[in-house]
C-alpha positions in Angstrom: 0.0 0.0 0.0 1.0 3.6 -0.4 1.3 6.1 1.6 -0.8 9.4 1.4 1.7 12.6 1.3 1.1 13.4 4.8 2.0 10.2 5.6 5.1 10.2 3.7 8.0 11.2 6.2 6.6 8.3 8.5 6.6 5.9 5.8 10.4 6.4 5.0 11.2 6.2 8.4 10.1 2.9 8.3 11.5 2.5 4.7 15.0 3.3 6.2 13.9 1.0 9.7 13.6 -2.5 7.3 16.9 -1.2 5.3 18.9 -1.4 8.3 17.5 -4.0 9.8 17.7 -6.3 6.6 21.4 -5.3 6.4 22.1 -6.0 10.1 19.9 -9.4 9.2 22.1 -10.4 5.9 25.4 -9.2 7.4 25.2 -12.0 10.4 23.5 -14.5 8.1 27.0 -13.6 6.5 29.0 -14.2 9.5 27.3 -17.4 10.8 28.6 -18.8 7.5 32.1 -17.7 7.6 33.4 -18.8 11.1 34.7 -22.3 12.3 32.9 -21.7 15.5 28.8 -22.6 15.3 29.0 -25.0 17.0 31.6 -27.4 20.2 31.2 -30.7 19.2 32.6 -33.7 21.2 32.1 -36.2 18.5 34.3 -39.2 18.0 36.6 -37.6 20.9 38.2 -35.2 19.6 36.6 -31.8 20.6 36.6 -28.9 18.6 34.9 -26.0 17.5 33.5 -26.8 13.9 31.0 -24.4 11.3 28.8 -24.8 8.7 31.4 -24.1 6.1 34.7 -24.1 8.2 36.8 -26.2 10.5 40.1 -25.1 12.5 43.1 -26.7 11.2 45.7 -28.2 13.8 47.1 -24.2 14.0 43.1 -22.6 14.4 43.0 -21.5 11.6 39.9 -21.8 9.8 39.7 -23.6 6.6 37.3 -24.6 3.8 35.7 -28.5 4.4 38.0 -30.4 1.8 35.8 -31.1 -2.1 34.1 -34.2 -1.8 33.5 -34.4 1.8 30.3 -36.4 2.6 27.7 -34.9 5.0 24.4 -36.3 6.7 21.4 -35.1 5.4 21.4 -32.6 8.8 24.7 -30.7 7.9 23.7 -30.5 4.4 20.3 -29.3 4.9 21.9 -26.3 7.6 24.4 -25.6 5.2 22.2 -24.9 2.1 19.4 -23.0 4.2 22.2 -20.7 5.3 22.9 -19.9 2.5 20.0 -19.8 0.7 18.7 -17.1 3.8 21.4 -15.1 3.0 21.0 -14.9 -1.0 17.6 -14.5 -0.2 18.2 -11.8 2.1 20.1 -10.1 -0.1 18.1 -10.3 -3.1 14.8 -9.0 -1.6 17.6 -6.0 0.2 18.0 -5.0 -3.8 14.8 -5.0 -4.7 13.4 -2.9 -1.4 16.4 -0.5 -2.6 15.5 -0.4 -6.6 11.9 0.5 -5.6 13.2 3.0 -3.1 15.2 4.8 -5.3 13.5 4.2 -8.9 10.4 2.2 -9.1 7.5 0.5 -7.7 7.4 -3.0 -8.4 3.5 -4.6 -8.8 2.9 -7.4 -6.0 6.5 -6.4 -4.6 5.8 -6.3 -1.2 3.8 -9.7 -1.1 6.9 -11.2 -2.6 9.2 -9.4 -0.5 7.3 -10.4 2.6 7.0 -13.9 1.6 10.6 -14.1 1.0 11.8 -12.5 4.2 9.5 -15.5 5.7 11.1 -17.7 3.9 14.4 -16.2 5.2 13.9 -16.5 8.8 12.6 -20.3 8.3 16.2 -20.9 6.6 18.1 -19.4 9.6 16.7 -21.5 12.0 17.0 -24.4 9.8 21.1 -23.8 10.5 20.7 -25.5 13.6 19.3 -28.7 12.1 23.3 -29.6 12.2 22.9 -30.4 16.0 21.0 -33.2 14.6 24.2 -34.6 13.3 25.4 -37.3 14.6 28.9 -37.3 12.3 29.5 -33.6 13.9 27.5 -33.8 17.0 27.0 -36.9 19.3 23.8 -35.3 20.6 21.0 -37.0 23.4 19.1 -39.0 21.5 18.2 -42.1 22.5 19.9 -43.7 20.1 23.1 -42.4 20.6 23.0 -42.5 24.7 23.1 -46.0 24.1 26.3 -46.1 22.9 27.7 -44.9 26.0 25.9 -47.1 28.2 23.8 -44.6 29.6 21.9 -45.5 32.8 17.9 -46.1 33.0 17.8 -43.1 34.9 19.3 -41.0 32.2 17.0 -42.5 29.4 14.0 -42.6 32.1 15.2 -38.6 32.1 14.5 -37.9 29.0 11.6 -39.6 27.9 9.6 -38.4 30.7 11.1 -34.5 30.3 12.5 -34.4 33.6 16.3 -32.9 32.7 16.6 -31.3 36.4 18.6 -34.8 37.8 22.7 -33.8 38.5 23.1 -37.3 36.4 21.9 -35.7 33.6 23.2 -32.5 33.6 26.4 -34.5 34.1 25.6 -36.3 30.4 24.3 -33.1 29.0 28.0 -31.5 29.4 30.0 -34.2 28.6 28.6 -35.2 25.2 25.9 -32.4 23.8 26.9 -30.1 21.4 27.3 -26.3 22.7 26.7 -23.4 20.6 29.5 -21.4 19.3 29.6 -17.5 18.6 28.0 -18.3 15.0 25.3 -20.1 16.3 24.2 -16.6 18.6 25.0 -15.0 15.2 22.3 -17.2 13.7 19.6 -16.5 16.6 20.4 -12.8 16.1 20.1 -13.3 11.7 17.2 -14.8 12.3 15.4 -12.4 14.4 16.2 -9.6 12.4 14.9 -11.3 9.4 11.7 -12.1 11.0 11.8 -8.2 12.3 12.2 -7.2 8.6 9.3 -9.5 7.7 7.5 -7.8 10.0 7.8 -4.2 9.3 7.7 -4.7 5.6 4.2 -6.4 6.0 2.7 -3.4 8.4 4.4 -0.3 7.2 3.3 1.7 4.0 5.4 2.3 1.2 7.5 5.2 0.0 7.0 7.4 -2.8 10.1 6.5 -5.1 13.1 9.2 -5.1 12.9 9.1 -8.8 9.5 9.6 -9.0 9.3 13.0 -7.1 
């Protein structure tokens, strides 16, 4: 919808609101992706940090997975919604700034509002890589098998009750912990839904061009 000319100031100020916030979105949807710390894995003893895209090598310093390296379907599906969020991101960023600056687009905000959803369903969909059990050991039921986990461990979790010290004690030995690109995620993934939001509710510009 546009705006009427009184309402035009308010209407950019919300214009330039779901700019910044769609930058701030795309920039840590950026950063999640290039940093070997998402996630602290304990799998097959050897702890590490590891990302969606990175690993440390034997000196820290991050490197590119080696070509041909096999994934679970968890890692691959994190891996290609982060990415896909932040192309997305960035694509619907361009054409919020074309119609800013040159042109309306017809149906452009159901599009863009649809795609910003579809944006902050990707970012979460990073974390599906916890699910891994090549990366992450995890408490599944499966898995807690394989380390002989007590009845009262497995009792723990079917029942929902996680407050015993023996679990705790399980939880920190072999769960994966979340990294600093992992709360880069969270905060991508908020500000995408944020965008989504005030793109939705908020009226739209009058085009520089067109003045």
């Amino acid at each position: 919808m546009t705006c009427c000319p009184c309402c035009e100031p308010l209407a950019w100020l919300c214009r330039l609101a779901l700019l910044l916030t769609l930058g701030g979105a795309i920039a840590f949807s950026i950063f999640s992706l290039s940093t070997c710390e998402f996630m602290y894995s304990d799998a097959n003893s050897s702890s590490s940090f590891i990302g969606l895209f990175l690993y440390p090598d034997e000196t820290g310093v991050c490197q590119l997975y080696p070509s041909g390296t096999n994934f679970d379907s968890y890692t691959e599906t994190a891996r290609a919604c982060g990415a896909l969020a932040a192309a997305i991101g960035f694509g619907t960023f361009i054409i919020l700034l074309w119609e800013s600056i040159c042109c309306q687009i017809p149906c452009a905000k159901i599009l863009e509002t649809m795609a910003l959803l579809v944006a902050t369903v990707c970012q979460g969909l990073t974390f599906m890589i916890f699910g891994s059990e090549e990366l992450c050991q995890g408490l599944t039921l499966s898995t807690l098998t394989n380390f002989n986990i007590t009845d009262t461990i497995t009792d723990s979790i079917k029942t929902g009750d996680f407050s015993s010290p023996d679990f705790q004690k399980v939880l920190d030995e072999y769960a994966c912990q979340m990294g600093k690109s992992g709360a880069l995620s969270i905060t991508a993934m908020g500000l995408f839904g944020i965008s989504m939001l005030v793109n939705c509710f908020s009226w739209r510009p009058e085009p520089c061009m067109a003045k």
